[in-house]
C-alpha positions in Angstrom: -17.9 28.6 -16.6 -19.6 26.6 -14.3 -20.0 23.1 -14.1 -23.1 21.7 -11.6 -23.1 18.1 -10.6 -26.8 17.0 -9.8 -28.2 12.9 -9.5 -32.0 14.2 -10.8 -33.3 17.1 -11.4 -36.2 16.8 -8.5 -36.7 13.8 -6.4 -38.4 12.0 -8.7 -36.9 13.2 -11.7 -39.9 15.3 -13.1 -38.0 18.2 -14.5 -40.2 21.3 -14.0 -38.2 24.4 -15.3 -36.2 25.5 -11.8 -36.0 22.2 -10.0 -32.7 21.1 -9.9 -31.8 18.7 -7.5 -27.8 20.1 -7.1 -26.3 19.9 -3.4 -23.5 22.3 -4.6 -21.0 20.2 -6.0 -19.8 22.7 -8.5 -16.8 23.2 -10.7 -15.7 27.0 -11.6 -13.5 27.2 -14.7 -11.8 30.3 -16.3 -11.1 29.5 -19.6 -7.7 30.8 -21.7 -7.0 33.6 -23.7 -8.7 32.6 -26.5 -12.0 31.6 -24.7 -11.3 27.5 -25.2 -11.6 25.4 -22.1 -9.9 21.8 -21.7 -10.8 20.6 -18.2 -9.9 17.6 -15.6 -10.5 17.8 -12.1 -7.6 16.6 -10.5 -8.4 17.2 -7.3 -12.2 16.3 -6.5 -14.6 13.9 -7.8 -18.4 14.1 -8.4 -21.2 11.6 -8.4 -24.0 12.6 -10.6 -26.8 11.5 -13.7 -26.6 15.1 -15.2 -24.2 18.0 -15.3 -25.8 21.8 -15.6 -23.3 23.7 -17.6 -23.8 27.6 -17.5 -21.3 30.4 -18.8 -20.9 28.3 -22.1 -20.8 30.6 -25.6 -22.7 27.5 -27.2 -23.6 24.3 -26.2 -21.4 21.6 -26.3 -21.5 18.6 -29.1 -22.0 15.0 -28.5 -18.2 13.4 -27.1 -16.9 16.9 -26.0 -18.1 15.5 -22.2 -16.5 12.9 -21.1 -17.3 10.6 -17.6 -15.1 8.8 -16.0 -16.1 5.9 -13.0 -13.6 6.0 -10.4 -12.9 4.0 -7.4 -10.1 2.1 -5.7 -7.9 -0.3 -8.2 -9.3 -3.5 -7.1 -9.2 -6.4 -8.8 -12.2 -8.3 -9.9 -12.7 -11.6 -8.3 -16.3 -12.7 -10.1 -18.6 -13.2 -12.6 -22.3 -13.7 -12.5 -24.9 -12.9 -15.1 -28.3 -14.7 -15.3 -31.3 -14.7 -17.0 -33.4 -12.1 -14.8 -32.1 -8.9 -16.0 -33.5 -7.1 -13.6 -31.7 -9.5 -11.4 -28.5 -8.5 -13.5 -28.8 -4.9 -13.3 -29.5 -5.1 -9.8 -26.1 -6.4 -9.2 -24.2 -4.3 -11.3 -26.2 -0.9 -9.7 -24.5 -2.9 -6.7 -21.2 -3.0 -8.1 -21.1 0.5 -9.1 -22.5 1.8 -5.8 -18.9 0.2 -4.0 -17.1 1.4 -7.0 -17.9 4.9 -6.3 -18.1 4.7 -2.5 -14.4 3.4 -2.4 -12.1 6.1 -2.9 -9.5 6.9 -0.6 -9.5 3.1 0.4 -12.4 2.9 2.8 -16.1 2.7 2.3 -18.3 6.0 2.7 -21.4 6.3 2.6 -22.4 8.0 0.0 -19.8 10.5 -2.6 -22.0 13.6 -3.3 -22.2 14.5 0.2 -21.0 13.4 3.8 -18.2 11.0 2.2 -17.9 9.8 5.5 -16.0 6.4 6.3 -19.1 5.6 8.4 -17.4 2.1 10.2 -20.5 -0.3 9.7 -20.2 -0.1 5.7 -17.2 -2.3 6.3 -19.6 -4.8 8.2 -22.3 -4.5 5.9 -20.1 -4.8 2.6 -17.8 -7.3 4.1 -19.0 -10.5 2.3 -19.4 -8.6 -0.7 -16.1 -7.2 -1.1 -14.3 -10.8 -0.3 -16.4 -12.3 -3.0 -16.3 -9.6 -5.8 -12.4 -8.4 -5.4 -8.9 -10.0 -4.8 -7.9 -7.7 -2.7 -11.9 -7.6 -0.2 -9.7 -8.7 2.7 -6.8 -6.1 2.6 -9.4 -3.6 2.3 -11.6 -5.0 5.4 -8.3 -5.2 7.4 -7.3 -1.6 7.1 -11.3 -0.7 7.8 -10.8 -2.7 10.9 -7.6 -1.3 11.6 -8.7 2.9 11.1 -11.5 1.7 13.3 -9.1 1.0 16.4 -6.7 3.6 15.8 -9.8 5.9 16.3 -10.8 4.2 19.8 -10.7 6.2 22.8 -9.8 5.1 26.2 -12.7 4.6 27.6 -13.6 2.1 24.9 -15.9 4.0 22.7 -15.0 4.3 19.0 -15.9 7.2 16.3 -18.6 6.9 13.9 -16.2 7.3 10.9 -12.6 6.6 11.0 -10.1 7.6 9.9 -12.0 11.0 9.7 -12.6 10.6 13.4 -16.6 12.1 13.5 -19.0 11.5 16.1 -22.4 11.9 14.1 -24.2 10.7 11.8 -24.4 7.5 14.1 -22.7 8.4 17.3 -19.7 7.7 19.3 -21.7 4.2 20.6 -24.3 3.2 18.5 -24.7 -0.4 16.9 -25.9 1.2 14.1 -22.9 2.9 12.7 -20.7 2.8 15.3 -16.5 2.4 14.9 -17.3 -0.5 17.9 -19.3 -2.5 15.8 -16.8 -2.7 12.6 -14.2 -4.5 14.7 -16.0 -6.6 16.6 -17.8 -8.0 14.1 -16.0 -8.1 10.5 -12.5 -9.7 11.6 -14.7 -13.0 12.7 -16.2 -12.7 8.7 -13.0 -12.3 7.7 -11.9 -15.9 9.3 -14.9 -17.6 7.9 -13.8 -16.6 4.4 -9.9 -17.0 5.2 -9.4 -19.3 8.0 -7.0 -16.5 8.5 -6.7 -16.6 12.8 -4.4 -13.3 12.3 -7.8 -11.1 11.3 -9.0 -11.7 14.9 -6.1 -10.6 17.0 -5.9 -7.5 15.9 -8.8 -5.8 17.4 -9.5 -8.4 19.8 -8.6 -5.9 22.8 -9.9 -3.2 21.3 -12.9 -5.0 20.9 -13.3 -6.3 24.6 -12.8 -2.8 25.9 -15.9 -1.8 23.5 -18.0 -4.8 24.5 -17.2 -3.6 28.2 -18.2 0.2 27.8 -21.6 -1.4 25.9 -22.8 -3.4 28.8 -23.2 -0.2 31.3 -25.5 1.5 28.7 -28.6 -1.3 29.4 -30.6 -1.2 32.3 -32.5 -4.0 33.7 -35.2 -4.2 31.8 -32.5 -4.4 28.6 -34.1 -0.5 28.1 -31.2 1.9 26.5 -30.4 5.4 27.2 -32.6 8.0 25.7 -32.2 11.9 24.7 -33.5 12.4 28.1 -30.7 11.0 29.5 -28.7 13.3 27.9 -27.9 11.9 24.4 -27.6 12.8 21.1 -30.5 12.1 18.8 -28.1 9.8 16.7 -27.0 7.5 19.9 -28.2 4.2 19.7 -29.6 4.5 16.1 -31.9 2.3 14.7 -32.3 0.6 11.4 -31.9 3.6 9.2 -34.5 5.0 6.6 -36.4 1.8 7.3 -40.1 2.1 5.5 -43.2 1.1 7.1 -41.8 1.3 10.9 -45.0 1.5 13.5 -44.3 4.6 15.4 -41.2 5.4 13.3 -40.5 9.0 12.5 -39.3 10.0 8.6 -36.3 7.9 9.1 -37.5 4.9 10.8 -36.4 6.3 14.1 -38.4 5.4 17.2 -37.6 4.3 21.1 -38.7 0.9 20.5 -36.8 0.6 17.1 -33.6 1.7 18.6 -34.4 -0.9 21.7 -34.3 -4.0 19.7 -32.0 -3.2 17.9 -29.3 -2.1 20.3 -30.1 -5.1 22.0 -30.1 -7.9 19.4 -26.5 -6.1 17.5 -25.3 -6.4 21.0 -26.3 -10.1 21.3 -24.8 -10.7 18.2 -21.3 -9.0 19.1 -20.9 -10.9 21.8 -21.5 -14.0 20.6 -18.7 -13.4 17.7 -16.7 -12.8 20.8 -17.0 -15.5 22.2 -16.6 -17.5 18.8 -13.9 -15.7 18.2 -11.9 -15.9 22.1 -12.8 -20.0 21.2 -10.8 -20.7 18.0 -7.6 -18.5 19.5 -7.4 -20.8 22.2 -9.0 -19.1 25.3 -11.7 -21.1 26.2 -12.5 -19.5 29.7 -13.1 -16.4 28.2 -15.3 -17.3 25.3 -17.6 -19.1 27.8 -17.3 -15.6 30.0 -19.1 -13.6 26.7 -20.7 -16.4 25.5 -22.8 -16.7 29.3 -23.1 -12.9 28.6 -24.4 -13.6 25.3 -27.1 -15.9 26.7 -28.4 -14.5 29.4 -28.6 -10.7 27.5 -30.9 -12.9 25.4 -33.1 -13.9 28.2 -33.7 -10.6 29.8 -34.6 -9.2 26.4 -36.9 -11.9 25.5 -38.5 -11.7 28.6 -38.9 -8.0 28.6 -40.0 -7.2 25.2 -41.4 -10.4 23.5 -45.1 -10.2 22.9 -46.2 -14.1 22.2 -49.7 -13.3 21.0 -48.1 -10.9 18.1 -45.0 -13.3 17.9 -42.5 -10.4 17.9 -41.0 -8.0 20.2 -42.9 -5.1 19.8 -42.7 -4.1 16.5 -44.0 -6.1 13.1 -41.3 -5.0 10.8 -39.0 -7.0 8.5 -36.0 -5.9 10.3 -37.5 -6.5 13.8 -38.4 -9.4 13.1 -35.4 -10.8 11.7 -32.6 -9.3 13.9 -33.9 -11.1 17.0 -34.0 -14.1 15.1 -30.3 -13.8 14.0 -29.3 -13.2 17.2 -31.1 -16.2 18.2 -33.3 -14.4 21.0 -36.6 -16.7 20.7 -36.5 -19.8 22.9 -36.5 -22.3 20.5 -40.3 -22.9 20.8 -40.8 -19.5 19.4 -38.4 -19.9 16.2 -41.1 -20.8 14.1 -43.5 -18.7 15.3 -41.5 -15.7 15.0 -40.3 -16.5 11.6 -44.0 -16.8 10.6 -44.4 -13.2 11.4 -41.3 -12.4 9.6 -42.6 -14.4 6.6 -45.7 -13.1 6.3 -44.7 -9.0 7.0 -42.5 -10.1 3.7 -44.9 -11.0 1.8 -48.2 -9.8 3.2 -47.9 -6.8 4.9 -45.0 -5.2 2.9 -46.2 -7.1 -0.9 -42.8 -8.7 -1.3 -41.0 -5.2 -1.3 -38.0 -4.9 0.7 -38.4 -1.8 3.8 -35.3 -2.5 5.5 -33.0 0.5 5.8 -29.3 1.0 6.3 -27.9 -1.4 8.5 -31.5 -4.0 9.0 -31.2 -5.4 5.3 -27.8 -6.6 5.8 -29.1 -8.2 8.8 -32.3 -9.9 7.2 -30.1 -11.0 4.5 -27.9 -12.7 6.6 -31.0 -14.5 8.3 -32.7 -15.0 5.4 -29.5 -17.1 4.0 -28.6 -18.8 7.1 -32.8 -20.5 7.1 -32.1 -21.3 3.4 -35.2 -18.9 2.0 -34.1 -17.4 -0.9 -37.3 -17.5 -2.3 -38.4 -14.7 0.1 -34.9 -12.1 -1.1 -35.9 -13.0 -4.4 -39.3 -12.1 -4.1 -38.2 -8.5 -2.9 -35.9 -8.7 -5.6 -38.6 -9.1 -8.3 -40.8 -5.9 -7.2 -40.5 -2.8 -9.7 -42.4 -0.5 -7.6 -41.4 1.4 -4.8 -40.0 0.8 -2.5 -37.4 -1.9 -4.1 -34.2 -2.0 -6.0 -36.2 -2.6 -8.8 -37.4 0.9 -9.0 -34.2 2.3 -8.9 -32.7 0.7 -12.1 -36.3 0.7 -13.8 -36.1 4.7 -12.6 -32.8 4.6 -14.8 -30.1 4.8 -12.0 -26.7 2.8 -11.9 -26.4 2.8 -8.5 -28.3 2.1 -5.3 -30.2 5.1 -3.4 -29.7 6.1 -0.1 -33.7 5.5 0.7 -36.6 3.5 -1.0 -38.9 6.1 -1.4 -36.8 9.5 -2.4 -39.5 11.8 -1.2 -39.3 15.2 -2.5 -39.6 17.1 0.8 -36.2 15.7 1.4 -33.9 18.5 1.7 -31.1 18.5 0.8 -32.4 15.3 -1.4 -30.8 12.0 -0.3 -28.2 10.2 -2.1 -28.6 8.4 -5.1 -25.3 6.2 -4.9 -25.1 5.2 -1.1 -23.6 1.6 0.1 -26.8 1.3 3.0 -29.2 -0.2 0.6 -26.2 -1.8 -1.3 -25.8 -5.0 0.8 -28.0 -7.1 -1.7 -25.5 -7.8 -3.9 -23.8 -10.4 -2.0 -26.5 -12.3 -2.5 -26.7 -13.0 -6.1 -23.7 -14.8 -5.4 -24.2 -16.5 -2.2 -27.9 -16.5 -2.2 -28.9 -17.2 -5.8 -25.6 -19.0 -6.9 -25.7 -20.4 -4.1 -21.5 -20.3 -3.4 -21.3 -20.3 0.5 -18.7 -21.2 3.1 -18.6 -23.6 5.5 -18.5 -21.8 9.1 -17.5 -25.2 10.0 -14.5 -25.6 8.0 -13.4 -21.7 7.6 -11.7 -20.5 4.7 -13.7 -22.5 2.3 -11.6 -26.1 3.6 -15.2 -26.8 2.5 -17.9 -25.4 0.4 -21.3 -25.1 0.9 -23.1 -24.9 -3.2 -26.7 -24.6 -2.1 -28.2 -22.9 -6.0 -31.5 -21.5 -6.3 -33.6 -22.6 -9.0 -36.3 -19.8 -9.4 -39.4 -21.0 -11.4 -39.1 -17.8 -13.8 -35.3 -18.2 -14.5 -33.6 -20.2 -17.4 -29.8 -19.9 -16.8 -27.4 -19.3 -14.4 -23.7 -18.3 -14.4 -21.0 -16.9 -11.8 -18.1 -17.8 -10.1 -15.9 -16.2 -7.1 -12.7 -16.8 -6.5 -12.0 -18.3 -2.7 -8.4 -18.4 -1.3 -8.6 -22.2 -2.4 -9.1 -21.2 -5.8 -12.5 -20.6 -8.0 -15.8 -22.0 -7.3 -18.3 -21.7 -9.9 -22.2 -22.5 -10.6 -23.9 -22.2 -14.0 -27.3 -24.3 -14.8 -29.7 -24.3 -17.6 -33.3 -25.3 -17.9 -34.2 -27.0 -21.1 -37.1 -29.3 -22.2 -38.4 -30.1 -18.7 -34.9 -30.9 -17.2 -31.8 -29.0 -15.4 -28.2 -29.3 -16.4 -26.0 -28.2 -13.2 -22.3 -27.6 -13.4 -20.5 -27.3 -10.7 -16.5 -26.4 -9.6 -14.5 -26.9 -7.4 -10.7 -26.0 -6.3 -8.0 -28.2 -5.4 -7.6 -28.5 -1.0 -11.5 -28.2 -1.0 -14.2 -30.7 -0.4 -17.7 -29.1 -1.0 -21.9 -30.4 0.0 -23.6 -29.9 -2.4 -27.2 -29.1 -1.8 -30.1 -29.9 -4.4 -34.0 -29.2 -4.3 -34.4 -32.9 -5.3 -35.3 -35.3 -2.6 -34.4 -38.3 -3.9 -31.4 -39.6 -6.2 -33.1 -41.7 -8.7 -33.3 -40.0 -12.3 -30.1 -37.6 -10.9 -27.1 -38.3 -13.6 -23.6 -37.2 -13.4 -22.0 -37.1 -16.5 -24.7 -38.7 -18.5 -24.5 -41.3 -16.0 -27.0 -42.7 -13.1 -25.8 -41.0 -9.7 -23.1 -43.2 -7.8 -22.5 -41.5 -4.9 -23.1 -40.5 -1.3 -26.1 -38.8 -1.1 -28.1 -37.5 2.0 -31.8 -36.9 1.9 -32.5 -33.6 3.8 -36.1 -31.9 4.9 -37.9 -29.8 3.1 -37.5 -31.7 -0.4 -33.3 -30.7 -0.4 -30.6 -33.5 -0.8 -27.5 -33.3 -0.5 -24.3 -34.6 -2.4 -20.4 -34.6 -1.3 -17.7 -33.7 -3.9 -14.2 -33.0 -4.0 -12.4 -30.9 -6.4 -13.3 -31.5 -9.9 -15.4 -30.3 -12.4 -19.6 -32.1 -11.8 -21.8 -31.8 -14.4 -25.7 -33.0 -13.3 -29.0 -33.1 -14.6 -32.6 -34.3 -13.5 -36.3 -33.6 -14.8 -38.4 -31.1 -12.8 
């Protein structure tokens, strides 16, 4: 008897006799004697929507099948449900994207195929898995930790460790490389901990990476090339990215990779350098952070085109990587971020075309400029290419790319963490539950909710190392109710699109307290730990 895992039966799940979308994941089973079968894999574990049985005497009844979601035993750290239910559903395909990717206590990439531990899925998850699970941080560490142990000495790291591969990435990309994963997530780690242990323990492996990094750019900050001797997956760009000028069918192109490489490196060293400053070593963090700075000069003034306001290529991801790594002088801030505002919702229609690796980026952007209008925008769409379309399409979990083109062979995965990175948001995007980077390990709270014009209600909660910290509000009749809380040992600002205090009341009572009138119509309140109820009129 055979049993025949498959996520669709074609690429976009039109089920013409003979098209069966299987990448042999396939269970063989000899019944007994007597022709009965009682079967549980014990050892393997298959991602799929349908199962194509064949060698059966008759076909099976309704609750003879059985499926089972696995993943590691973490525990559950959250709660958010709201209104939007596409909103909802996205989250949860989210949820059971990292569920299934989690086995073996590392992230893969994807369970029906490569279920590799591909290093930057630990970056890209990172905030995600501290908010949703008790246990986010123990996970990270031992990411961070498999990605050292798989360091070689001349400071490169594998792709995926603790597997140890080399593609699918390569040995010293920015993309998926082992480098980036411990560079990078024990300084995310801190902000949510205040934990200084998380960025000793790759801080010399993470010099030595930094080190081999720099001798790859020339000086022009160009990057190597497969003429120079390199693997096609060296220097990767942002994966299965749509609508990339010059891209090829997965985003890839020279120019792509270029910013890229260069703004991740940015980026890496400035965490560095943040990092080398709060354990005490002040000459050094001022060594990368100089590195940091003029890295950003040389590629502005090699690759910025002012006219265009971008650096060579109008894409989401292009746009917004520079800007995180804070490349534009700051006479071009604006100006870039018009382009990236209007490729958002102009050129791309509100759908997100990100790939693996350049959502998590914009994201992170995106949040840091307080625009959550714009993420949920591209949360809204139902269309391709959008998370929408998956969940409308009837998946629970995220797919590897937007589109799911049917000339893809084998077809692409439709439970893959690169897209996943969204979910994060819902809680510190549209909840609004944030840390301070000032005050790490949520000493103090940043509650910044957004209020979207089509949503009535509002509720979630994630637990910090402080304690819980929960949002819920309701529209009703022409006026918000907000409640707010937060944990003993933290203070928390609390940011509201209201720009002045009169008609706010706390409690059922007029607003007597500090309040600080920000730009762009936001105000802002202080609180300590406590339960806050507020309301005003819209």
């Amino acid at each position: 008897i055979t049993l025949d895992y498959m996520q669709a039966f074609s690429a976009y799940d039109a089920k013409p006799e003979g098209m069966m979308a299987s990448v042999n994941f396939v269970d063989l089973v000899d019944p007994d004697v007597s022709g009965r079968v009682r079967f549980c894999n014990k050892f393997n574990y298959h991602t799929f929507r349908y199962v194509r049985i064949q060698g059966l005497v008759q076909a099976p009844e309704a609750g003879q099948i059985k499926a089972m979601l696995l993943g590691t035993g973490l525990t559950p750290a959250f709660s958010f449900s709201c209104s939007n239910d596409l909103a909802n559903r996205i989250h949860q395909a989210s949820m059971n994207t990292f569920l299934a990717n989690s086995i073996g206590g590392y992230i893969s990439d994807c369970p029906d195929r490569e279920r590799a531990a591909y290093a930057s899925y630990g970056l890209y998850y990172a905030p995600f898995l501290m908010q949703h699970f008790v246990e986010g941080v123990v996970f990270l560490e031992k990411m961070v930790r498999d990605g050292v142990d798989a360091q070689r000495q001349d400071g490169l790291s594998a792709t995926a460790s603790p597997v140890g591969i080399g593609n699918g990435g390569g040995l010293w990309t920015f993309q998926n490389g082992g480098g980036y994963v411990f560079v990078q997530t024990p300084w995310q780690i801190y902000l949510y901990t205040g934990d200084k242990r998380a960025l000793v323990m790759s801080l010399a492996a993470s010099e030595k990476y930094l080190t081999r990094m720099e001798s790859y750019f020339d000086e022009k900050a160009g990057i190597p090339s497969r003429n120079d001797g390199l693997h096609y997956y060296d220097f990767l760009a942002d994966w299965l990215a749509e609508g990339v000028e010059g891209g090829d069918r997965y985003g890839q192109s020279v120019e792509a990779k270029k910013i890229q490489a260069n703004c991740m490196y940015i980026v890496s060293l400035d965490r560095l350098s943040k990092r080398l400053e709060v354990l005490g070593d002040g000459e050094s963090a001022a060594r990368y952070r100089a590195k940091a700075e003029a890295h950003r000069r040389l590629f502005h003034a090699n690759c910025y085109k002012k006219a265009a306001a971008n650096y060579g290529i109008d894409h989401m991801t292009y746009l917004a990587e520079p800007l995180l790594a804070e490349v534009p002088p700051k006479d071009e801030v604006d100006a870039v971020f018009r382009s990236l505002e209007n490729h958002i919702r102009v050129v791309a229609k509100g759908h997100p075309q990100s790939g693996d690796g350049g959502m998590a980026n914009l994201l992170w952007y995106l949040l840091a400029r307080n625009r959550p209008d714009l993420v949920y925008l591209m949360v809204n769409q139902t269309d391709r290419p959008s998370w929408g379309a998956m969940v409308k399409n009837g998946d629970a979990a995220i797919w590897e790319d937007w589109i799911m083109s049917p000339a893809q062979n084998p077809p692409h995965s439709r439970s893959h963490t690169g897209l996943g990175s969204i979910g994060e948001w819902f809680i510190n995007g549209l909840a609004g539950i944030q840390y301070d980077p000032a005050q790490p390990g949520f000493q103090h709270a940043i509650v910044r909710p957004y209020f979207p014009p089509d949503m009535e209600w509002l509720s979630a909660s994630s637990d910090s190392v402080r304690g819980r910290i929960a949002v819920s509000w309701r529209k009703r009749d022409g006026a918000v109710t907000l409640e707010v809380s937060i944990p003993p040992n933290t203070t928390a600002t609390l940011v509201l699109p209201v720009g002045k205090p009169e008609g706010i009341t706390e409690s059922g009572k007029p607003l007597d307290r500090d309040w600080t009138a920000a730009r762009d119509g936001l105000s802002s309140i202080e609180l300590f730990s406590g339960h806050f109820v507020f309301s005003w009129r819209l």
